[in-house]
N, C-alpha and C positions, 0 to 999 in steps of 0.2 A: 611629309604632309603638313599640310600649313594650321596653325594653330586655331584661325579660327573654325575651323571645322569641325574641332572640339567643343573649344572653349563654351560655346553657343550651346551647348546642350548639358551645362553646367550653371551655377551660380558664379556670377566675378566673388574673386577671390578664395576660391573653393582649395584647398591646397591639401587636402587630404587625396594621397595614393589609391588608399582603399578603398572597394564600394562593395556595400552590402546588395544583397539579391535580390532586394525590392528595388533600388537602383538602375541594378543592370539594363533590366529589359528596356523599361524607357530609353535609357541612354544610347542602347544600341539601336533602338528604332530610330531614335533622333538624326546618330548619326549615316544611318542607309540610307534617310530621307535629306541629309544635308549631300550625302554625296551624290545622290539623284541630278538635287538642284546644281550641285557645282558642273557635273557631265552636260546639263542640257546648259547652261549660260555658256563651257565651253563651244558647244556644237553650235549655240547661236552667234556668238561672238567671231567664232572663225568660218563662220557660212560663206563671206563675200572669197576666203583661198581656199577652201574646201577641194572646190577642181583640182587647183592647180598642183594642191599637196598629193590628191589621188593620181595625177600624170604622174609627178617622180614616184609616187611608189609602187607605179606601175614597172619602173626602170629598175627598183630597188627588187620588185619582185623577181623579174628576169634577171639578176646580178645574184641573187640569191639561187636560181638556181644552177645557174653558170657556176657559184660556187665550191658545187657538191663533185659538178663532172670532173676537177681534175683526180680527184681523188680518186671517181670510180675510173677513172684511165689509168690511173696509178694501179690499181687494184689488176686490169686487164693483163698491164706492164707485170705484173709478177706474178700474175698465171705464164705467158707466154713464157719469162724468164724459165721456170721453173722444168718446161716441156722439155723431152728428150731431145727433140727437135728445134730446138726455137729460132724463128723467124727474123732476123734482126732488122729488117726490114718494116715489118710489124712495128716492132718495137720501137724504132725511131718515129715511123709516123704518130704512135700512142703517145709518143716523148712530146712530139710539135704539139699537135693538138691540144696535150694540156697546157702547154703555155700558151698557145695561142687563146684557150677559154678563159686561163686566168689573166692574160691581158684584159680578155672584153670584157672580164666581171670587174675588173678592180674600173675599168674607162667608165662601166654602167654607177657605179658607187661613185665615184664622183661626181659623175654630171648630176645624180638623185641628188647629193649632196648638197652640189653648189646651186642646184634650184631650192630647193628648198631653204637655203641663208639667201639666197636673192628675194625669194617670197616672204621672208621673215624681216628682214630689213626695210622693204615696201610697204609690210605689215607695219611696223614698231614704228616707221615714219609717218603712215597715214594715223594712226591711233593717239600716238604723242600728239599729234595734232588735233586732231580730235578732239583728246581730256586738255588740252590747255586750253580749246576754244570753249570748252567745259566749265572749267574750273572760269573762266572770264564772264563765266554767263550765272554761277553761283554766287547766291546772298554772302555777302561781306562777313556775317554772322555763320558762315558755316567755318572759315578759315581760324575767326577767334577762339569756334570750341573746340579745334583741335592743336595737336603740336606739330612741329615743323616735322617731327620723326613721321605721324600718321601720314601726312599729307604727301610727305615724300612717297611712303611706301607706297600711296596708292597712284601717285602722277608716274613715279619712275619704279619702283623696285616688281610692283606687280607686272607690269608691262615690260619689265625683263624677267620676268618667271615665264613668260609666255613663249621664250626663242626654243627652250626646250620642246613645249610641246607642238609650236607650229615646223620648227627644223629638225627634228627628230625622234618623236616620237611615233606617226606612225610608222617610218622607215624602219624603225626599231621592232615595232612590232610585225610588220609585215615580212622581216629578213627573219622576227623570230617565231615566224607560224611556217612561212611556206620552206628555210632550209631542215627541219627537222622533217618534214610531212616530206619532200623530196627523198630524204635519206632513210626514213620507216618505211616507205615503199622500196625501193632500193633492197632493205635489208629483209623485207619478206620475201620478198622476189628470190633472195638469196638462201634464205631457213627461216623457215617463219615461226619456228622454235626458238631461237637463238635469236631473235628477233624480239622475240616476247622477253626472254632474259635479258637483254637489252634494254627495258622499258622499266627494270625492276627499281634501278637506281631514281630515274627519273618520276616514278611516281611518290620513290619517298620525298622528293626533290619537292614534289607539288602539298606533299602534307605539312612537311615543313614551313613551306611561302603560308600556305593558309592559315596554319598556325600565328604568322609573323604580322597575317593582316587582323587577323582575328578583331575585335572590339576589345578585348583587352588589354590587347598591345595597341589598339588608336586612343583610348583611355589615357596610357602612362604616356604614351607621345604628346600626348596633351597637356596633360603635368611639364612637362619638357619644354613644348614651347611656350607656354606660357610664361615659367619661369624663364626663359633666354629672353623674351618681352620684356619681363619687368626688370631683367637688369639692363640693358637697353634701356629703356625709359629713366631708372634709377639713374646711370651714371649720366643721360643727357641733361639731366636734373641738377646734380651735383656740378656739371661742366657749368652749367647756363648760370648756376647761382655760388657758384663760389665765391664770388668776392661781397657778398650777403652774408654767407657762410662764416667766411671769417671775420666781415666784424664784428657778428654777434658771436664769437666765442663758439661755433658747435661744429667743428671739422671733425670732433671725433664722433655726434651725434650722425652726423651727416654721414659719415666713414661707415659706421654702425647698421644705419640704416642699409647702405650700401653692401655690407657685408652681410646682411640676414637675405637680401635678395641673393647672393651668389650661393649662399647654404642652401635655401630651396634650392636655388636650379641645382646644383648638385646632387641634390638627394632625389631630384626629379629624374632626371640624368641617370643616376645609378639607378632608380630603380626601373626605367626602361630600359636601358642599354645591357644590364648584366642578363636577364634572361634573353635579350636580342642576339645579344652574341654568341652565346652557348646556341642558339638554334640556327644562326648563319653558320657557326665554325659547323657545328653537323651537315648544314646542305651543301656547304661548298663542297664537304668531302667528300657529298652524295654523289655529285658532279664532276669532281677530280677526274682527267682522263685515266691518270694512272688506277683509281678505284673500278673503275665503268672495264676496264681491261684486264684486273684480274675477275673480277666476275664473271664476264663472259668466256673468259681462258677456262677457269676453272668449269664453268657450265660443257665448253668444247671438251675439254678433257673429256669429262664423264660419257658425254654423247657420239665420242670418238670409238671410246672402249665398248660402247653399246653398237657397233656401228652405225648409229642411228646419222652418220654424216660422215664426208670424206674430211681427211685434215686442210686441204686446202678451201675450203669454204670457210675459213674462218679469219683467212686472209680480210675480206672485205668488211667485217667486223672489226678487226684492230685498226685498219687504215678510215675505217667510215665511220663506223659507230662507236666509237669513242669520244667523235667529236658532238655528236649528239646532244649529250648534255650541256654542253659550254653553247649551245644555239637558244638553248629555254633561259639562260639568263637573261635575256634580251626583256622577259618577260617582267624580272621583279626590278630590274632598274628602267624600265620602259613605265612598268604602273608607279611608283612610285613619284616620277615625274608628271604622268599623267594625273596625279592627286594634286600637287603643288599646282599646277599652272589652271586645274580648274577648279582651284581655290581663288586663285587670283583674277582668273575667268569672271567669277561670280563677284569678286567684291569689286572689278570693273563696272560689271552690270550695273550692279545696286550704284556705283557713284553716277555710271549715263540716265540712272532711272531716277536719279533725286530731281525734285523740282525746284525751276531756274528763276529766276529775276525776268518777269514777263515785260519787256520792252515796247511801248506801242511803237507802229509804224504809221508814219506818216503823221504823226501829231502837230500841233500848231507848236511855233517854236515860243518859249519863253518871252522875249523880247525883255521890257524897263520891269523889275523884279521891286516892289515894297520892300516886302521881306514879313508880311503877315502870315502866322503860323499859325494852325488851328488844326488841335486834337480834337477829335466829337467821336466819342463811345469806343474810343481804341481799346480793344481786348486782344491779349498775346500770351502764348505760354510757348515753350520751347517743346512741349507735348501736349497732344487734348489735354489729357487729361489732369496738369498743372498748370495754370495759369501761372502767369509772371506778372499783368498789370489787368485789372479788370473796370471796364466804363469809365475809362480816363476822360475827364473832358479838359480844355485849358488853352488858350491864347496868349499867346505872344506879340506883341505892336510891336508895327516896325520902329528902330533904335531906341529899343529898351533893352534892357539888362534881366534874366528870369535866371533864378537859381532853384534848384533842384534840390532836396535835404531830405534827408530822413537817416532810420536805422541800415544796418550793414542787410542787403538783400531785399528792399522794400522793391527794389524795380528802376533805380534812377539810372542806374547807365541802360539800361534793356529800352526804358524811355528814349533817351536821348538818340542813341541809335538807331530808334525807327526811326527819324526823320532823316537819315539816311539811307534809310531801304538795306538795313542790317539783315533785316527782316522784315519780312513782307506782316501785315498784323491781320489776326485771326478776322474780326469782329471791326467796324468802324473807319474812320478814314483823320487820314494824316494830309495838312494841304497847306500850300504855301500861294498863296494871295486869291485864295477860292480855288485852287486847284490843284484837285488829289496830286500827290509826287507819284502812285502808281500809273496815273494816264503821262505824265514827263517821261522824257528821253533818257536816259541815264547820264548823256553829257551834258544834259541842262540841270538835270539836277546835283551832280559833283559841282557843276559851275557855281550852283546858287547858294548849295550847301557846303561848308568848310569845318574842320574838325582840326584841331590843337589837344592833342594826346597827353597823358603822365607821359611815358613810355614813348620817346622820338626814333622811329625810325629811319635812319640814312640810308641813300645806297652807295654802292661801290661808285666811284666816280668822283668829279670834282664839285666844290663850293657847287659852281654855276649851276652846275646838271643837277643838282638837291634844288637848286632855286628853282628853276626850271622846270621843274615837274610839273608846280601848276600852272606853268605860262610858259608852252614851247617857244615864242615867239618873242620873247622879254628880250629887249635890248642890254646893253651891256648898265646905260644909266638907271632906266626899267630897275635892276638888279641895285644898284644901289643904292639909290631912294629906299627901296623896301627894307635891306638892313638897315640903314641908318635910322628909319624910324622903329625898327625892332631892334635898337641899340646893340648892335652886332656889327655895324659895318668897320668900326676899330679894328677887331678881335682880326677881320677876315684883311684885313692890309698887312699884319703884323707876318703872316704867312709867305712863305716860300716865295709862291708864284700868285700872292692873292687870292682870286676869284677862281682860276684855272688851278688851285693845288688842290692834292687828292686826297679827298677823305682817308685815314688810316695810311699814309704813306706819307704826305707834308703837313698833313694837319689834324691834331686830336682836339676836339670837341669836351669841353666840361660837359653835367648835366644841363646846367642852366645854359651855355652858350650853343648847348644843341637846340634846345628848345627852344630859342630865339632866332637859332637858323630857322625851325620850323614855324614860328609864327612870320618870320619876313616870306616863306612860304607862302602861310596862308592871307600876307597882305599881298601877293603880287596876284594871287587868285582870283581876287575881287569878288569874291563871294558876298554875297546880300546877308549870309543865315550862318551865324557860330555857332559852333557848340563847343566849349572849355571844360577838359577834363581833368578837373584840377592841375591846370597847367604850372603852377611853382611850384609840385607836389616834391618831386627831386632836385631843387636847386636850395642850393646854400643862400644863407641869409643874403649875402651879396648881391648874388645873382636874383634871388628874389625880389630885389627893388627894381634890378635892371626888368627882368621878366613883367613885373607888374608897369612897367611905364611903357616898354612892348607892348602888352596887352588892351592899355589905352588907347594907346596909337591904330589896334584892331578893332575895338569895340566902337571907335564911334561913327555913327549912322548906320550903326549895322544893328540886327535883332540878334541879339547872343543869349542863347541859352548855357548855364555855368553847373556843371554838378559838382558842388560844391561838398568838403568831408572838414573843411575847417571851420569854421561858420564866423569867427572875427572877418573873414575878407570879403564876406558877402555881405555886411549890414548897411552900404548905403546902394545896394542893387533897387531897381524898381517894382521887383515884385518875388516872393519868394513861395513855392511850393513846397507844400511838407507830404513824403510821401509816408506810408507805414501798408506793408501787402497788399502792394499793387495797387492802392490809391489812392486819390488827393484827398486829405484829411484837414489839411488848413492851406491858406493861402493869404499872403498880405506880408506888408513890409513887415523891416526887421521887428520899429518901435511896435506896429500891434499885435505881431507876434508875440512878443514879451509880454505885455500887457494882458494876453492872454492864456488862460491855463491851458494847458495842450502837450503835445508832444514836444512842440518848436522849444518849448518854456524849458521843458527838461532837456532839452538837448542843449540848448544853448547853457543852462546850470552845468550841465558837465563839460560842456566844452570851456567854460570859467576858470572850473574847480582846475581840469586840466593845464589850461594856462598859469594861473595861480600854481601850479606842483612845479610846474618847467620854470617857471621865477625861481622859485626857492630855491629849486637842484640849483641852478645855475649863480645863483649868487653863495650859495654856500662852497661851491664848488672855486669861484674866484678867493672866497675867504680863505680857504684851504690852501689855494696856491699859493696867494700873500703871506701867508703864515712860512 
């Protein structure tokens, strides 16, 4: 069972096993009502192979019961054997026939089979297609508040949860309804007393499973995966940031951490799994042929000496009804899967049911782009019910410099990114030369707007193909102009094969020499509209001069907006806003910022104080060495 199906009807980070009995009840309604919801997004979601799955297991059904008849031919074969007289003629044709039923059952179970991995295949390829044209058509802003682990699990890992339920699952169940109901007819037909003893095993078999679904045991399964979650997320944490990790000194903070997450799931673990087991090792045994066979032996004995039945009726119980029980498995490895994939079912839904980045069609094209920016009463929260920036208003002229400041969470990157369409904003309108970016194409608007990240991401591929991303069309000279004036085009000569070497195979990337690949990036784009995120935020002093004469070479004639966290690199910009809870609290260059008491004023005193602490460390730090 998939953990969100739990979790959901808990508090995050709930990590207590035990629940009191004002507890309970809620939780178990919670979760009947989340498994409602998961059943019907599976039934919707597989609506368009529904037929197709009901043809094979129309196949599966008939193969199921082709199943049962060799057995009851077998059964014939050793009455006839048994006769004073027997027939050997009989007996050969009873011999053919079973093979020849178990040939057509085993040809009918395949063909159900390989329809249904054909169905599912068609399925998984029409759907990956689907969530990718999905996920191409969602806000920029939905990718950043998740991790690469979420986003996988829902583009790929949920939509392989699914092959179980559309390739085998009902086949599963329909071999494990219609070969038992073939065989309990069969055996009343035969002693419908013995028949009833027969059923004994199997209903402890059903108290058991009930027991193992119970809401107590989806409770502690939840504990379980939950904790299998969070070390997953833990150690992808630990992978992503270990070289952070160690140079600040904390591998064993970090190990620590890491290790308190593997204790929960442990303890999560054990306390679902140890009563799980003790109640599986009982039903299997329920179900054991060899159990199910002395029960019924012994039942025959008794009903023998009663003459209540001939010896030879009990023939078709050992050869038939034995196998009985091992047919209702079908049932708790069948539901079991059917819980996972409409889990995955449902949290498909919920990502086709998020809403998309609304593209107009047929709009007038951009054409000669100013590059005038204008906020008017943008309000945005990432929920109603929190805001993130409230009645912003603010202008930007084209080729000016606007920097963005304030405390840590006032709003300045959630700003800046709406003019990208990170997100779409609650309240007001965002617009680049009198025109909303929500009525713009999304390829007019990536053209016009350009973003220079902390945080450069490459991809797999060569120098060029990274150039190229924002100019499929870029000539080879194209390409070098552009580094050369983001002081890179050195670096990229000094390489294997140049321009054509491969990221991560000929050529490794400093911070700052990444970052200047992506600013000759974002000069080959020709974007009208920057936005600088603290771009020398990770390069070394070196690099940093190089970066900042890069960054020249971008800014000019362009409207660059800069969120700026250093506030020395911002004081000859042309105009600076100061945000504090979502909105513009002052605004004005650096000198009347200062000159006025404000927030600017105190920020700027500690950003001083701060420089002033980084002199001293540093010079005392060279005294020490000369010493």
């Amino acid at each position: 069972m998939d953990s969100t199906m739990v979790s959901e009807a808990h508090e995050p980070g709930e990590w207590s096993l035990a629940s009191t009995s004002q507890t309970r009840a809620p939780d178990q309604v919670a979760l009947r009502a989340q498994a409602r919801r998961d059943k019907a997004a599976a039934k919707e979601l597989l609506a368009p192979v529904s037929s197709a799955i009901s043809a094979a297991s129309v196949l599966v059904a008939i193969s199921a019961i082709a199943s049962v008849v060799p057995f009851i031919l077998v059964v014939e074969i050793c009455r006839e054997l048994l006769k004073a007289d027997t027939d050997t003629g009989t007996v050969t044709a009873l011999v053919i026939a079973a093979f020849a039923v178990a040939v057509f059952r085993g040809l009918l179970q395949i063909i159900g089979l390989v329809a249904t991995h054909r169905i599912d295949a068609g399925f998984q390829l029409t759907l990956r297609r689907r969530l990718a044209a999905k996920a191409s058509r969602l806000p920029l802003g939905w990718f950043t508040e998740r991790t690469s682990g979420d986003v996988k699990r829902l583009l790929s890992d949920d939509v392989e949860a699914l092959h179980y339920l559309v390739a085998h699952v009902r086949l599963e169940y329909v071999n494990a309804t219609v070969s038992p109901l073939v065989i309990l007819v069969y055996l009343f037909v035969a002693d419908w007393r013995l028949a009833l003893v027969t059923l004994i095993p199997v209903i402890g078999y059903a108290v058991a499973l009930k027991a193992m679904t119970s809401p107590e045991f989806t409770r502690l399964l939840g504990g379980f995966t939950r904790g299998q979650r969070e070390v997953d997320s833990t150690a992808v944490e630990f992978v992503d940031g270990i070289a952070v990790i160690r140079a600040f000194g904390q591998t064993r903070k970090a190990s620590a951490a890491f290790s308190r997450a593997v204790d929960r799931y442990a303890d999560a673990l054990d306390a679902w799994k140890t009563p799980m087991t003790r109640l599986q090792a009982m039903a299997d045994m329920l179900l054991a042929p060899v159990f199910s066979m002395l029960v019924v032996t012994a039942a025959a004995v008794g009903m023998v000496a009663l003459n209540w039945m001939d010896p030879l009726d009990l023939v078709p119980f050992l050869l038939v009804g034995v196998g009985l029980g091992a047919s209702f498995l079908g049932f708790a490895y069948a539901g079991q899967a059917l819980r996972e994939g409409s889990a995955a079912a449902r949290r498909i839904g919920e990502l086709e049911a998020l809403p998309e980045l609304v593209e107009p069609i047929g709009g007038d094209p951009m054409g000669d782009v100013a590059g005038a920016v204008r906020f008017s009463g943008v309000t945005f929260g990432y929920t109603p019910e929190t805001p993130v920036l409230s009645g912003v208003d603010l202008e930007l002229a084209p080729g000016t410099v606007t920097a963005l400041v304030g405390p840590s969470g006032s709003g300045k990157t959630t700003l800046a990114r709406l003019l990208a369409r990170f997100h779409d904003v609650d309240a007001g309108t965002v617009s680049i030369d009198g025109r909303d970016i929500a009525s713009m194409s999304l390829a007019d608007l990536y053209s016009t707007v350009g973003f220079v990240f902390q945080d450069v991401h490459l991809i797999r591929g060569t120098v060029a193909d990274n150039l190229r991303l924002a100019r499929p069309d870029a000539s080879a000279a194209d390409l070098e102009d552009a580094a050369r004036l983001a002081q890179i085009h050195d670096r990229i000569t000094e390489l294997p094969r140049g321009y054509d070497s491969e990221i991560g195979v000929d050529a490794i990337f400093s911070g700052g020499q990444a970052q200047r690949l992506s600013i000759a990036r974002t000069l080959l784009s020709g974007s009208r509209v920057l936005v600088l995120d603290e771009a020398t935020a990770f390069a070394d002093p070196e690099s940093e001069a190089a970066v900042q004469d890069a960054l020249a070479s971008v800014i000019a004639d362009r409207t660059v907006l800069v969120i700026a966290h250093r506030l020395h690199t911002i004081t000859d910009v042309d105009q600076i806003l100061v945000l504090d809870a979502g909105r513009v609290v002052q605004r004005g260059t650096h000198d009347e910022l200062v000159e006025t008491d404000g927030l600017y004023r105190r920020l700027w005193a500690s950003n001083e104080n701060a420089m002033a602490a980084l002199a001293e460390s540093t010079t005392t730090d060279r005294v020490e060495a000369i010493r």
